[in-house]
Structures are given as structure tokens and as C-alpha cells.
N, C-alpha and C positions, 0 to 999 in steps of 0.2 A: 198779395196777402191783404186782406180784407181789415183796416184797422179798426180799433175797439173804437165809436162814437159814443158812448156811454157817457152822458154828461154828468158831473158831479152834483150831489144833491147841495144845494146852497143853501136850504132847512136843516141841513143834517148840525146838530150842535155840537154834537164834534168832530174834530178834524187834525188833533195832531197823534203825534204815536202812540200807541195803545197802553192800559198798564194791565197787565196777564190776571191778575187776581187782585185779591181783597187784602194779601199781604204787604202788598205795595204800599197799605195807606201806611201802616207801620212807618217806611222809606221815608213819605212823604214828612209825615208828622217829625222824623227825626231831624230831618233835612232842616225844617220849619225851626226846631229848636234849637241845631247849629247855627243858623242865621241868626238866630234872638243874640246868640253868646258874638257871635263875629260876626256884626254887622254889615249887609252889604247892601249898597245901590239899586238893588233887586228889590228892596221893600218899597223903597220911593217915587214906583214908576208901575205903568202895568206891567203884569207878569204874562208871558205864555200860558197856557192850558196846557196841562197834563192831562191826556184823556183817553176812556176807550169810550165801548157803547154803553159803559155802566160807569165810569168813575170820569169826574173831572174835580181841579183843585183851580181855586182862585186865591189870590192874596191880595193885603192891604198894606199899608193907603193906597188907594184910589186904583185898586186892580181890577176893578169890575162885581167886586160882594156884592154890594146893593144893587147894581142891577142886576144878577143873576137871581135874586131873592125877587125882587118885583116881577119880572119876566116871568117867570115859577109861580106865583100865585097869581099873575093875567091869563094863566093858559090852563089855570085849575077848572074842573069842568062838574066834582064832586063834592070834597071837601078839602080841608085844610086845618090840620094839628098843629100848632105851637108852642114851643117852652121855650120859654126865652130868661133871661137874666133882667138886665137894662133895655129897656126899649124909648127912645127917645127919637127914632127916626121918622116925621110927620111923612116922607114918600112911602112909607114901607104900613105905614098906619091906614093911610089913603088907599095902597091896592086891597090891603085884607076890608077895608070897607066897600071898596068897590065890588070885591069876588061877593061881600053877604047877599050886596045888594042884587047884585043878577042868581041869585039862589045856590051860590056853594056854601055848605057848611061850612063855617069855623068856629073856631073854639081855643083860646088861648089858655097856659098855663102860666103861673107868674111866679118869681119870690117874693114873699109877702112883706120884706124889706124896702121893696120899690114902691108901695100902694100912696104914698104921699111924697114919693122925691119928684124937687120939680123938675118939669121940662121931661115926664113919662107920660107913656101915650096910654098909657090905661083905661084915666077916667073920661077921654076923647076916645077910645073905641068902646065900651060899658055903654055911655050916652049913643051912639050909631046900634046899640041893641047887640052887639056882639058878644058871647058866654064867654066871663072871666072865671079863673077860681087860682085861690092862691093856696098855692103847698105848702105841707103841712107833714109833719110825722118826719123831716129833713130838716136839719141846721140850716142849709143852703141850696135854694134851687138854682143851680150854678149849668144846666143844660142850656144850649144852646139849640132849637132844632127844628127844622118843619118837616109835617113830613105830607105829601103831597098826591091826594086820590089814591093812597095807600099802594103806589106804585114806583115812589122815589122820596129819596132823602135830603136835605139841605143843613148841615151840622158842621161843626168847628169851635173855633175861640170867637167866631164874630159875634158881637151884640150887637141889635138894632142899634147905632148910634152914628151919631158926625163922629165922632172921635176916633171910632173902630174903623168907619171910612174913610176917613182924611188923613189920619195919624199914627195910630196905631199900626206894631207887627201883626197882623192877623190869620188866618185861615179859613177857608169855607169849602167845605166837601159838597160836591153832587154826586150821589151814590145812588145808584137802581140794580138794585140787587135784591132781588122778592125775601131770603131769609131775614137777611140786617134790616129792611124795611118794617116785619113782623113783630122786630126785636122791638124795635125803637116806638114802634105801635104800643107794645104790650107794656114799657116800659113807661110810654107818657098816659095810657089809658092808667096805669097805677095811680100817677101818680094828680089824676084828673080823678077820679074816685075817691080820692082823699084829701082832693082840696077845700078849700075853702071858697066859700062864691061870693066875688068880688062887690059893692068893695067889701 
């Protein structure tokens, strides 16, 4: 019998057990919220991947967020949406400068609470030419979220920051799922139509 040579893809980004559907984020996010309550040694170290061909989850400190988020916008090839909360992470500030500069659209959304806190990357990507606007018609622009050549999503409790990487309990969804991409589209094109432009 003729064994299977079929070599594993070693590009493939994921690689452990699958999660069936979109209900699982449910799971996950619960899972995330018993840990906050009963703390475990799982926050302090990297975490596994929960993944299928559409969903993978990261956690923080130091589980791989911020690099999952830079990788995602070096291999953006169109554009790139963001709402973000806090943004104080100068790696994270550096690839969306890098994707303007070889010709992917970006476009950031902000809360207009951040537009003077220091140590925010704002008015360092504004200066690089990149479209801010800060929302507006909301108490709190509290999203967190990229969303990526309108083909995948990157969303959680993570905010660009050392703190959310280093410290912090965190979460970061990779989701490629064509309707929740739509959603998340329609939802930050809102709330980009009614921003305010930065500063």
C-alpha cells in the first residue's frame, strides 16, 4: 500500500483543531472571562492557537497579539480599516506606515479622547500622511479592530499597546468569515463617515 507523501503545508497558519463555527467564539470569549475571575498561568506565557481555516484566538501577555497584528498588515496587499481605542504601540504604528508607503490603503478610526494622551501614535501616523478621523455621535469609541483587504478580521479586548502585550489579560480574534467581515466593514464605514478628521 502506497503511503500518503503529501507534505504538510508549513505556510498553512493554522494548524491545530478546528473550531466548527462562529458559535464557538461565544466559548471562547467565556472561557477568556472565567480566567479574568480565576486566574491562571495560561495568561503569563504563550498560549496554543485555537484554530480552524477561519478562526484563530491569541492571548496576552506576551502570546503572540502583536505579532499576529503586524504579520496581517505586512501581507496586506489592498487596504487596511482600523478602530482602535489606545494606540501606543510604535511596532504596530511602523507596519501600517510601512503598508501606506508600498500603496495599501489605510485609514484609521480613533476615540477622540486619545487625540492628546501621550505616548499615542496618532499624530506620528497623521505626520506619515495617513487618513485619521475621530468618532463622533458615540460616548466611546471602545472597538477594537482591523479589518484586512476586506477578507479577514483581527478584533478583541487588545489595544495597540506595551501594556495589552506585556501585561494585561487580553484576547485577539482572527476571523475570515465573508459575512462578519461585511458586518465589521459596514460598521466601521459608519462610523468613518462620521468622524471627525484628525487632528
Amino acid at each position: 500500500m502506497k503511503k500518503n507523501s503529501k507534505k504538510p503545508n508549513s505556510n498553512r497558519l493554522f494548524r491545530t483543531q478546528p473550531i466548527r463555527s462562529l458559535k464557538s467564539i461565544g466559548f471562547l470569549l467565556l472561557g477568556f472571562l472565567l480566567g479574568a475571575r480565576y486566574p491562571s498561568k495560561i495568561y503569563y506565557q504563550p498560549t496554543p492557537l485555537l484554530s480552524s481555516d477561519f478562526l484563530e484566538a491569541r492571548f496576552s501577555p506576551r502570546g503572540g497579539c502583536r505579532e499576529l497584528i503586524v504579520d496581517s498588515i505586512n501581507k496586506a496587499e489592498k487596504q487596511i480599516e482600523v478602530a482602535i481605542y489606545c494606540f501606543s504601540s510604535k511596532e504596530i504604528a511602523n507596519a501600517l506606515i510601512a503598508a501606506h508607503r508600498r500603496g495599501v490603503i489605510v485609514r484609521i478610526v480613533a476615540d477622540r479622547s486619545q487625540r492628546n494622551v501621550k505616548n499615542q501614535q496618532l499624530a506620528y501616523l497623521h505626520k506619515n500622511k495617513i487618513p485619521i478621523r475621530l468618532a463622533r455621535k458615540v460616548r466611546i469609541m471602545h472597538i477594537k479592530t482591523l479589518i484586512i483587504d476586506e477578507k479577514y478580521v483581527l478584533t478583541g479586548s487588545y489595544n495597540f499597546t506595551n501594556s495589552a502585550e506585556e501585561k494585561n489579560a487580553e484576547i485577539l480574534l482572527y476571523i475570515k468569515k465573508k459575512k462578519f467581515t461585511n458586518q465589521c466593514k459596514d460598521n466601521w464605514l459608519g462610523l468613518w463617515e462620521n468622524g471627525k478628521t484628525f487632528p
